[in-house]
C-alpha positions as CSV (number, residue, x, y, z in Angstrom):
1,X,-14.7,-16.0,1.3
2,X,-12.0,-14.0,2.8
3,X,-10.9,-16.7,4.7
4,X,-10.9,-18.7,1.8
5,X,-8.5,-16.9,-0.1
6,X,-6.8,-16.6,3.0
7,X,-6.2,-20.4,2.8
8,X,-5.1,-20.9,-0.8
9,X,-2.2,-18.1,0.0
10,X,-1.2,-19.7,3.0
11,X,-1.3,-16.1,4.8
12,X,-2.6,-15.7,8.4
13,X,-2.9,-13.0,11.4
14,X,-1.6,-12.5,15.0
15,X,-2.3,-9.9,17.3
16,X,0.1,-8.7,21.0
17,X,-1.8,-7.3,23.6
18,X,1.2,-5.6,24.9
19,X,-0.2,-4.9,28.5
20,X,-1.7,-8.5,29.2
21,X,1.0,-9.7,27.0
22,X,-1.5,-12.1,25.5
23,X,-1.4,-13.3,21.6
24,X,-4.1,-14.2,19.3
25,X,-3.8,-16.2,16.2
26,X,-5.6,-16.8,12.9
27,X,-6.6,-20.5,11.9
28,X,-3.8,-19.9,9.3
29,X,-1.0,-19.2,11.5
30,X,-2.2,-22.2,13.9
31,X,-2.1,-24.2,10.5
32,X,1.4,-23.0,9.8
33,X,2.9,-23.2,13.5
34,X,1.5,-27.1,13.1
35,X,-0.7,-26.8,16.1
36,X,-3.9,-27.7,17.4
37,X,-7.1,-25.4,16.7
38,X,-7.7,-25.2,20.3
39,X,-4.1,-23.9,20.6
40,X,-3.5,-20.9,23.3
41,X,0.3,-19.1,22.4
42,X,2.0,-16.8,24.6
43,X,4.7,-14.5,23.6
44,X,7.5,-17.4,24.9
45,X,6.3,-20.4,23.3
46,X,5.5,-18.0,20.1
47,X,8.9,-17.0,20.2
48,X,10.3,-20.3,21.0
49,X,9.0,-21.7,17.3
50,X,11.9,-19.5,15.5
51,X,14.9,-21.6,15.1
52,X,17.9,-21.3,17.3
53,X,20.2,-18.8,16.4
54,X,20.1,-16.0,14.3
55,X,16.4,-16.5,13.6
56,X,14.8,-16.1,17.4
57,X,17.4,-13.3,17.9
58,X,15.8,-11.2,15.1
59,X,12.6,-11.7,16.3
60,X,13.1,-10.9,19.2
61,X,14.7,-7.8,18.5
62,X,12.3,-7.0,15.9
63,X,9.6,-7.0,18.5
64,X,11.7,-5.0,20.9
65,X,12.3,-2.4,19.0
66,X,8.3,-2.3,17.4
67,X,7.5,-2.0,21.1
68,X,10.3,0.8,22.1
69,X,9.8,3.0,19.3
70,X,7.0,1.8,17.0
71,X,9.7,-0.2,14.1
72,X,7.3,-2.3,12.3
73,X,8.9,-4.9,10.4
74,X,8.5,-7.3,7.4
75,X,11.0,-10.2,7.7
76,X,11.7,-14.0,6.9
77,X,12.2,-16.8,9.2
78,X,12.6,-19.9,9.9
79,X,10.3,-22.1,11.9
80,X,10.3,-25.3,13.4
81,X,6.5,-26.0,13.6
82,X,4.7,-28.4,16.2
83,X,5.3,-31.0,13.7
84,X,9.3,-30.4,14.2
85,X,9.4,-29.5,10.1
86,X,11.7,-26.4,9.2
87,X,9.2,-23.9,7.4
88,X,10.3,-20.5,5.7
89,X,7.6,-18.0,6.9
90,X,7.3,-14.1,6.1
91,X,6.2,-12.3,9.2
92,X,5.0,-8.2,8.8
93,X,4.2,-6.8,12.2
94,X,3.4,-3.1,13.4
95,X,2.8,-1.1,16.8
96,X,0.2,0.5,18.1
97,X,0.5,3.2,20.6
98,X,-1.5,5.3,23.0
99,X,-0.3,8.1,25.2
100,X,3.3,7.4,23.8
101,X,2.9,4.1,25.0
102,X,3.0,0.6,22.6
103,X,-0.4,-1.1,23.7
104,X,-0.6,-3.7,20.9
105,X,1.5,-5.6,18.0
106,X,-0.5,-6.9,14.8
107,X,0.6,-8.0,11.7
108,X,0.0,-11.2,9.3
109,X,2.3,-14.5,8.7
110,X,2.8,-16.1,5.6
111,X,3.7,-20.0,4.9
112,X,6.6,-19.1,2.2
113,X,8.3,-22.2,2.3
114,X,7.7,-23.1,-1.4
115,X,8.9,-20.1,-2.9
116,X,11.9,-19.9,-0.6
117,X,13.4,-23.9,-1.2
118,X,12.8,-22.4,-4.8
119,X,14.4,-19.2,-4.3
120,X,18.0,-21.1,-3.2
121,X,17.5,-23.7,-5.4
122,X,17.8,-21.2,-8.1
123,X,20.5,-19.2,-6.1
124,X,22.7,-22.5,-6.2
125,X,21.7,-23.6,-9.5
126,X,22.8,-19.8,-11.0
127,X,26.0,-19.8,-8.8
128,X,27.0,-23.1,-10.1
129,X,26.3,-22.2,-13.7
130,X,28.3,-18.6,-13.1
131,X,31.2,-20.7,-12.1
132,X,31.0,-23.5,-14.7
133,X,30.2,-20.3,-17.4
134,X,33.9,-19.1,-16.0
135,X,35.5,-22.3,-16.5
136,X,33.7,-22.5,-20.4
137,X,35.0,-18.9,-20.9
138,X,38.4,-19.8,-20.0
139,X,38.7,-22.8,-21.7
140,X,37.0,-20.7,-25.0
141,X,39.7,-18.1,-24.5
142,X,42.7,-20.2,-24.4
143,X,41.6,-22.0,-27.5
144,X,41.4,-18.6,-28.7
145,X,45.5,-18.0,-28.2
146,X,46.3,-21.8,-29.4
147,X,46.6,-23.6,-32.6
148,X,43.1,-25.2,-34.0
149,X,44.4,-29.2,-33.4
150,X,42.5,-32.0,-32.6
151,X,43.8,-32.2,-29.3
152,X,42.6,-28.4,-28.2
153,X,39.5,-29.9,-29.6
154,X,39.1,-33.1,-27.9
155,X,40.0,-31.0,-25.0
156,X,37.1,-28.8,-25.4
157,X,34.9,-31.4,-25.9
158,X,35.6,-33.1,-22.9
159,X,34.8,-30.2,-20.9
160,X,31.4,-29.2,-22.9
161,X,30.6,-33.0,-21.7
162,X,31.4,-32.4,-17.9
163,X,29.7,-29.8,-17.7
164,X,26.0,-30.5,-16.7
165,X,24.1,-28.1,-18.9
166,X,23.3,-28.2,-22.8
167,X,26.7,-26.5,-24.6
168,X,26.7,-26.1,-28.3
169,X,28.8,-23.9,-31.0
170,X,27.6,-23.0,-34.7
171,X,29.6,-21.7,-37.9
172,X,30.3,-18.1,-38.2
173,X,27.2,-17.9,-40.4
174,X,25.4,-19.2,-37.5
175,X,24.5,-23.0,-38.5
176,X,24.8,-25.6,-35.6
177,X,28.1,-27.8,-36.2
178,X,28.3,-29.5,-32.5
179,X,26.4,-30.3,-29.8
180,X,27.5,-32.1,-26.5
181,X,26.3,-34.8,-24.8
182,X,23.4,-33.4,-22.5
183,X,21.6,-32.0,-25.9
184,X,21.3,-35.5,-27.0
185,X,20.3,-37.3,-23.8
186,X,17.5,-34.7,-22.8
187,X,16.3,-34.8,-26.7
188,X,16.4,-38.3,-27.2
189,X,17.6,-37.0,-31.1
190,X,20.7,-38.2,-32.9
191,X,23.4,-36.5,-33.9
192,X,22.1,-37.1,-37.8
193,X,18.6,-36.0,-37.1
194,X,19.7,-32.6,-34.7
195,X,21.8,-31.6,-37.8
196,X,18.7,-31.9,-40.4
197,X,16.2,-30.4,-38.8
198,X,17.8,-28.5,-36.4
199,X,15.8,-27.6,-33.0
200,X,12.7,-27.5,-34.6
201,X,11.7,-31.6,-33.5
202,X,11.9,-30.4,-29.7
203,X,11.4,-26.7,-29.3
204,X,7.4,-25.3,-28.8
205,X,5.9,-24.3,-31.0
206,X,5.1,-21.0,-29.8
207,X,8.9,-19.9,-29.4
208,X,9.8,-20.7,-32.7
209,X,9.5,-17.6,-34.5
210,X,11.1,-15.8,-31.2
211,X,14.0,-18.1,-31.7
212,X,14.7,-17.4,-35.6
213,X,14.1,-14.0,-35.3
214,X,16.8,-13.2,-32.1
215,X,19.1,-15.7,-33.3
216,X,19.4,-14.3,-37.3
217,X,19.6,-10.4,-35.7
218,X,22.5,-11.7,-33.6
219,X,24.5,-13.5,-36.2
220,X,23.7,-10.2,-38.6
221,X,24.9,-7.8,-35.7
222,X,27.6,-10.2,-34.5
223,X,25.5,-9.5,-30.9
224,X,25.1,-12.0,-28.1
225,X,22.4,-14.0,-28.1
226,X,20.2,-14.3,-25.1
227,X,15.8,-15.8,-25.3
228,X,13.7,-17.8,-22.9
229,X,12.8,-21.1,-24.8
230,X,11.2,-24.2,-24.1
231,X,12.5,-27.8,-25.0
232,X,10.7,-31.2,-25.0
233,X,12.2,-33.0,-22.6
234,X,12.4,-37.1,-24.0
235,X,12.1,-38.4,-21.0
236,X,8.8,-37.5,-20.5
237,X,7.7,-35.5,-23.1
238,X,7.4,-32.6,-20.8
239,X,8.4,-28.8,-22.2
240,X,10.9,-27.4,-19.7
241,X,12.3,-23.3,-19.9
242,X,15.8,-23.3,-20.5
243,X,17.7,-20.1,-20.7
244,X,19.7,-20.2,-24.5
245,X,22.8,-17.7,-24.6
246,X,25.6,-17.8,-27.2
247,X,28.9,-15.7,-27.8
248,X,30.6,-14.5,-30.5
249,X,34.1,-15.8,-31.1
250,X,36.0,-12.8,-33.3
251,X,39.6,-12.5,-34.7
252,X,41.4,-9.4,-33.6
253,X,39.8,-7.9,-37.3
254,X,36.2,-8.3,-35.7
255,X,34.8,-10.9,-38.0
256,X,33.5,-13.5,-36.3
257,X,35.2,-17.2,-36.4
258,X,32.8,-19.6,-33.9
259,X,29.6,-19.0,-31.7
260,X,29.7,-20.8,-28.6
261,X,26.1,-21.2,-26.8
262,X,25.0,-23.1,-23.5
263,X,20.9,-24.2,-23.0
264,X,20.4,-23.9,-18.7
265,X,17.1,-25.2,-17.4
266,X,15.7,-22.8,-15.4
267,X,12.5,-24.1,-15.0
268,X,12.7,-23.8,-11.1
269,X,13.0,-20.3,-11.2
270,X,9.8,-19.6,-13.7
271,X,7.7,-21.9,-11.7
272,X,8.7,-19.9,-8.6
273,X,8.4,-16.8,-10.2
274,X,4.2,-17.7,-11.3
275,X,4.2,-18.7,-7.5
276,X,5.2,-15.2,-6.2
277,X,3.0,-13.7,-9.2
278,X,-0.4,-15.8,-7.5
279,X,0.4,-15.2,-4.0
280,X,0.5,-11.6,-4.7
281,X,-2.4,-11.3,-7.1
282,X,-4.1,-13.6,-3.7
283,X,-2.9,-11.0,-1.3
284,X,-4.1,-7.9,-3.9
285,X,-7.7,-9.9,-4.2
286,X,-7.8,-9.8,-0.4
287,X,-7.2,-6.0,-0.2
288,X,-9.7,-5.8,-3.0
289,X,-12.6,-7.7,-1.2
290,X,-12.0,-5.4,2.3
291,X,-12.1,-1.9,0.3
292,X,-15.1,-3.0,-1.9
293,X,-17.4,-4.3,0.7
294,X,-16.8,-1.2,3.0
295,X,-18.3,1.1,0.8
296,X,-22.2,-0.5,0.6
297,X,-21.5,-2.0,4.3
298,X,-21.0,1.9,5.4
299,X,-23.9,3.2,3.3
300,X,-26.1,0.5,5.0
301,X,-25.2,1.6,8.2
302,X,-25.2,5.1,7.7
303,X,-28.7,5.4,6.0
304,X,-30.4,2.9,9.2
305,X,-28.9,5.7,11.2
306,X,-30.6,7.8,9.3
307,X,-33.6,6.4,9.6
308,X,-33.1,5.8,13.2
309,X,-32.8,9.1,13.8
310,X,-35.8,10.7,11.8
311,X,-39.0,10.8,13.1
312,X,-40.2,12.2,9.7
313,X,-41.8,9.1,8.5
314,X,-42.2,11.0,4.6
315,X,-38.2,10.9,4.7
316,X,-38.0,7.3,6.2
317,X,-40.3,6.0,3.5
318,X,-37.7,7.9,0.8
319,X,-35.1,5.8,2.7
320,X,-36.0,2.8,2.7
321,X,-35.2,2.3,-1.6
322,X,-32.3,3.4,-1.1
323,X,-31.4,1.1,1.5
324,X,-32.3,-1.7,-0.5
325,X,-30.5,-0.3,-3.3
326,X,-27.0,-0.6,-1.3
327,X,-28.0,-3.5,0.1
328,X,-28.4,-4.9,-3.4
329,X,-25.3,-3.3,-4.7
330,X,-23.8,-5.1,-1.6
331,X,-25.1,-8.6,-3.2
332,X,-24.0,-7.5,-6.8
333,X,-20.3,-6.9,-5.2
334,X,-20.1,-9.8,-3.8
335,X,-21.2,-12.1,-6.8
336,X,-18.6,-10.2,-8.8
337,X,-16.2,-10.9,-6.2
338,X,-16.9,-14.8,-6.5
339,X,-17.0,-14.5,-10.7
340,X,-13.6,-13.1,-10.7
341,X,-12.4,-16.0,-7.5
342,X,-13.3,-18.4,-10.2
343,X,-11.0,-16.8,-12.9
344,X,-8.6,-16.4,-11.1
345,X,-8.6,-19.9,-9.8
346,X,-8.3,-20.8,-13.9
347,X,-6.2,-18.1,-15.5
348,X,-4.8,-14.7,-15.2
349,X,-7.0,-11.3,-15.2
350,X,-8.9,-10.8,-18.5
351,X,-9.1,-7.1,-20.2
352,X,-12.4,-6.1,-20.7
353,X,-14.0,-3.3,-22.2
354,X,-15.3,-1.1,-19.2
355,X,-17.2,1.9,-19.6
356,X,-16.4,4.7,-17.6
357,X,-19.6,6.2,-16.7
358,X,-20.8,2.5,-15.8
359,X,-17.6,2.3,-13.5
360,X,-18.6,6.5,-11.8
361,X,-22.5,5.2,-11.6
362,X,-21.4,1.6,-9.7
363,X,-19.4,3.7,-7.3
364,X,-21.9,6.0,-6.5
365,X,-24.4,3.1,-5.8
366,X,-21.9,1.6,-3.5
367,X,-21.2,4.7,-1.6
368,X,-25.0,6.1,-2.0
369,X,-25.1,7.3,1.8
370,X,-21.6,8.9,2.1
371,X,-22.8,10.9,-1.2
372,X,-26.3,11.7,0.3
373,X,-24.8,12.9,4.0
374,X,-22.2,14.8,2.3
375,X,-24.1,16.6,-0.6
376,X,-21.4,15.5,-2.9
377,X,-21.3,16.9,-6.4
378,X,-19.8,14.4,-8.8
379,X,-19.1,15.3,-12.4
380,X,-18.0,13.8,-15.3
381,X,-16.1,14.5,-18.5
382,X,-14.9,11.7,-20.4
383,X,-13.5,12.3,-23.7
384,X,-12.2,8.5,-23.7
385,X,-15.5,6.8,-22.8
386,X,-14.4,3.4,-21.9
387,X,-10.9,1.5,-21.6
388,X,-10.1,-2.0,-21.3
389,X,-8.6,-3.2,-18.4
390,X,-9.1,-5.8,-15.6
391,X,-12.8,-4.9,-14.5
392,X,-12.2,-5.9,-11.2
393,X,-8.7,-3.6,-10.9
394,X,-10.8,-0.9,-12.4
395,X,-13.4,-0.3,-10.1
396,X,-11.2,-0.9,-7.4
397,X,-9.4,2.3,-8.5
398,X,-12.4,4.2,-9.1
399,X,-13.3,3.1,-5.7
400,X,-10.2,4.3,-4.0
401,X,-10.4,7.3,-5.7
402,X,-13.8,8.7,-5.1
403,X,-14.1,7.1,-1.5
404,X,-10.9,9.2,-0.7
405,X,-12.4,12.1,-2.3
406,X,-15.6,11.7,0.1
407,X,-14.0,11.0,3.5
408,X,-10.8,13.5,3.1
409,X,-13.7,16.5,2.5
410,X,-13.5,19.5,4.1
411,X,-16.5,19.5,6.7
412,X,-17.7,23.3,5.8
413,X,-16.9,23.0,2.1
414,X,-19.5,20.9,0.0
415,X,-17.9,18.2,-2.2
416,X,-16.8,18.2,-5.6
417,X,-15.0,15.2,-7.3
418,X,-14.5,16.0,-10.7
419,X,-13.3,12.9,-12.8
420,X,-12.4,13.4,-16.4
421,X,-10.3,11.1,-19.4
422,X,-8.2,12.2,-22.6
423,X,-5.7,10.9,-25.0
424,X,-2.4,12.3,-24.6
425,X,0.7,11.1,-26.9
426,X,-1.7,8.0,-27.7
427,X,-2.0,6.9,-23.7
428,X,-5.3,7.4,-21.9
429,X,-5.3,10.0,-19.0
430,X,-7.6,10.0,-16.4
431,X,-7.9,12.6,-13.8
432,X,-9.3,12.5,-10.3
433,X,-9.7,15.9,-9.0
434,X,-11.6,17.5,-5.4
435,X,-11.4,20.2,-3.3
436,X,-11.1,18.5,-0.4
437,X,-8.4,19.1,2.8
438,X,-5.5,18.3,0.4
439,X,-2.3,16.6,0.9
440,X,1.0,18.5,2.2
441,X,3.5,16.8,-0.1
442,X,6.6,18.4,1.1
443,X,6.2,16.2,4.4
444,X,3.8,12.8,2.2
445,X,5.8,12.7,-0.8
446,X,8.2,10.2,-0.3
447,X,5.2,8.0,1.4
448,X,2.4,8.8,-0.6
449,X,1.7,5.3,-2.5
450,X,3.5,3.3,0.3
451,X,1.7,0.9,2.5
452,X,-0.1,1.9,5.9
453,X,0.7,5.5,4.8
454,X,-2.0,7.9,6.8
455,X,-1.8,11.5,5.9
456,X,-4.4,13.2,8.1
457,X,-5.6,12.1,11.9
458,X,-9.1,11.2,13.4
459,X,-10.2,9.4,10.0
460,X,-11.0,5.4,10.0
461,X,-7.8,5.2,7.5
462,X,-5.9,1.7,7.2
463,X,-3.4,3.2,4.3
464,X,-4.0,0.4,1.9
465,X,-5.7,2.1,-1.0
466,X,-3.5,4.2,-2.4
467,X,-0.6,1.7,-2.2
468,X,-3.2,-0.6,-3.9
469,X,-4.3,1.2,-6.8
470,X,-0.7,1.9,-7.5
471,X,0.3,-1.5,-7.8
472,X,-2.9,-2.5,-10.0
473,X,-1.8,0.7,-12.3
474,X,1.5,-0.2,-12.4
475,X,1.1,-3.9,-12.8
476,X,-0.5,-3.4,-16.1
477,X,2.0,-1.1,-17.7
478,X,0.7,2.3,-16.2
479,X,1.4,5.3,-14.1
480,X,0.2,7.5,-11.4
481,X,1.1,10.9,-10.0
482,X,-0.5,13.6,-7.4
483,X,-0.4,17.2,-7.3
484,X,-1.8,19.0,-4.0
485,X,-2.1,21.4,-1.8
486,X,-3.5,21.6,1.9
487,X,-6.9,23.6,2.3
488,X,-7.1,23.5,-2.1
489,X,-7.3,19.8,-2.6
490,X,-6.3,16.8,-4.8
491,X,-6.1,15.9,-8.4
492,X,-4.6,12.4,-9.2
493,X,-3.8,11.5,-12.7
494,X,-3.7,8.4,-14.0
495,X,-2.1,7.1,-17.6
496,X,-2.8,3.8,-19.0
């Protein structure tokens, strides 16, 4: 499934061993490079895929410098694949080092090429409309210092025409009295039916009350006028975004003589923007899956030590339930997993109601043999007994949270994770507190919720969780903070 997912976002992995200065690469990356699967790289011909220029010199000195003193880097390229097609990739790599030395690279490599043609396609697009706004703003301010004749407007006209984006001006009182030429070839309307009934024929339905509501407070504040719309496009019936702005014209009294207002398609730049938005929730979904199989996978492996170990066979028999227990939870996480690929795959995230006790009690299943081995104490006091939220983002947190609690304990001290919720200036507040080793935040502070940010040696750490279940928190309108102290331990709160 991972591998799946791996495939719809177009993001692979790669791997230096620095020493034999051998490279491995995902079926993705192969995929993306336009090779064979039976493809062996090597750090010269990986190399030699960047394009000439400034492209292989970065990566080169990207790897240099990862190797000298441990740099790791997250950077876009350009490629020229097997297939001798140009592709925009996003490369992340880090070092590895032992005894000082950098024994191994690894990172992943993303096929961005979509999003990037996007990306300057909207960078041309807005620095062409900046300049053509400049010209329009010019134009509207010598009119401004001339007499109203017909020639300043014919003047005006012309230009509205030659400029390739919708341009229109309305009364003082804010009714429509022009329009130029690109309104009525992307509308297909006439000029009698635009001034009858107005933009309603052509603009959806569902931005309708937006647009009356905007545009009547600007005319009654004499404000700018700024909304994201959509128009029906005549030529295929098709809505398309547009970005609608309009200006007030104003005598050197204030009062307001002419509104002058453009309509620029930027459906490009929405449609990259829902790209981004799927990669990433792809990428999060693939952080999601590692961290939530972990937990049963370890308490499987921990108990069969267990029960490897004892020759009681009273205590294996007591075992053995809960083995199948986490094995089952295992199943259970997994079919969730596929129920929310499907979702995604249709629409965004639904809220749901989730209980919180149902969310501790999951947890606990999932991490049954870390709990057992450790003697954890878990308690609970929930004034707020459930929230709604994005299930699958909610146990993930509860996940990070209490695993964290469990492997950061102090080995003499027995663990308690105290988890509680409130309502504080109407927001939701919940609180994950331990008294594990604790966090020194005077040196962590500045990296705390960052990426691949380890805080204490000798612990299987990957520093993923943290920076995850701040970027599911945030994502949805919330915030998190820490206090700590080393030797006391941690209390994260969280408000929704």
């Amino acid at each position: 499934m991972l591998e799946q997912t791996n495939q719809v976002a177009r993001v692979g992995g790669w791997e230096l061993d620095v020493q034999q200065q051998k490279i491995f690469w995902t079926s993705v990356t192969k995929e993306i490079h336009g090779v064979a699967p039976y493809f062996e790289p090597d750090l010269n011909t990986g190399i030699d895929f960047y394009k000439y220029g400034d492209d292989r010199e970065r990566i080169t000195a990207v790897i240099n410098n990862a190797i000298k003193d441990g740099t790791s880097w997250d950077e876009q390229f350009q490629i020229i694949n097997a297939k001798s097609d140009e592709v925009w990739v996003r490369a992340i790599g880090n070092a590895e080092f032992k005894n000082g030395i950098c024994t191994r690279l690894f990172g992943t490599f993303q096929d961005i090429n979509e999003l990037k043609k996007n990306e300057l396609a909207l960078k041309y697009s807005i620095e062409t409309q900046e300049s053509l706004n400049k010209v329009l703003i010019e134009q509207i301010e010598y009119i401004k210092q001339q007499d109203r004749t017909i020639e300043k407007i014919q003047e005006f006209q012309f230009l509205a025409d030659s400029i390739p984006q919708i341009i229109w001006t309305s009364k003082q009182d804010g009714s429509k009295d022009y329009y130029n030429k690109h309104w009525f070839e992307y509308t297909g309307l006439t000029i009698e039916e635009t001034m009858e009934k107005g933009w309603a024929p052509v603009l959806h339905p569902d931005d309708v009350r937006v647009d009356f509501k905007e545009w009547k407070r600007s005319v009654m504040a004499k404000d700018a006028y700024e909304a994201e719309l959509r128009f029906k496009r005549a030529a295929d019936n098709v809505y398309k975004w547009h970005l609608v702005r309009a200006v007030p014209m104003k005598d050197k009294n204030g009062k307001v003589i002419k509104w002058f207002g453009s309509s620029t398609d930027i459906d490009a730049y929405k449609n990259a923007l829902d790209l981004e938005n799927r990669i990433s929730q792809f990428e999060d979904f693939n952080r999601i899956v590692a961290h939530n199989l972990r937990g049963p996978a370890g308490s499987i492996d921990l108990m069969l030590n267990m029960i490897n170990e004892s020759s009681d066979e009273a205590e294996k028999n007591e075992l053995i339930p809960l083995l199948k227990e986490s094995s089952t939870t295992l199943i259970e996480t997994l079919n969730e997993l596929m129920k929310v690929l499907e979702i995604r795959h249709n629409s965004n995230l639904p809220f749901e109601e989730c209980d919180l006790t149902t969310m501790v009690d999951m947890v606990k299943r999932m991490l049954k043999g870390q709990v057992m081995s450790k003697k954890a104490i878990i308690s609970t006091h929930f004034q707020v007994s459930a929230i709604k939220f994005p299930k699958i983002y909610l146990e993930s947190i509860f996940y990070n949270m209490i695993s964290n609690s469990l492997k950061y304990s102090r080995p003499d001290v027995q663990p308690e994770i105290n988890i509680s919720s409130k309502i504080r200036d109407g927001r939701v507040i919940l609180t994950f507190g331990d008294n594990g080793l604790g966090i020194d935040l005077n040196k962590h502070s500045k990296n705390m919720f960052k990426l691949n940010g380890v805080f204490h040696t000798g612990f299987d750490s990957k520093g993923v969780g943290l920076f995850m279940t701040k970027t599911q928190i945030e994502t949805f309108g919330g915030k998190i903070s820490v206090a700590s102290e080393p030797g006391k331990g941690t209390v994260f709160t969280i408000m929704f």
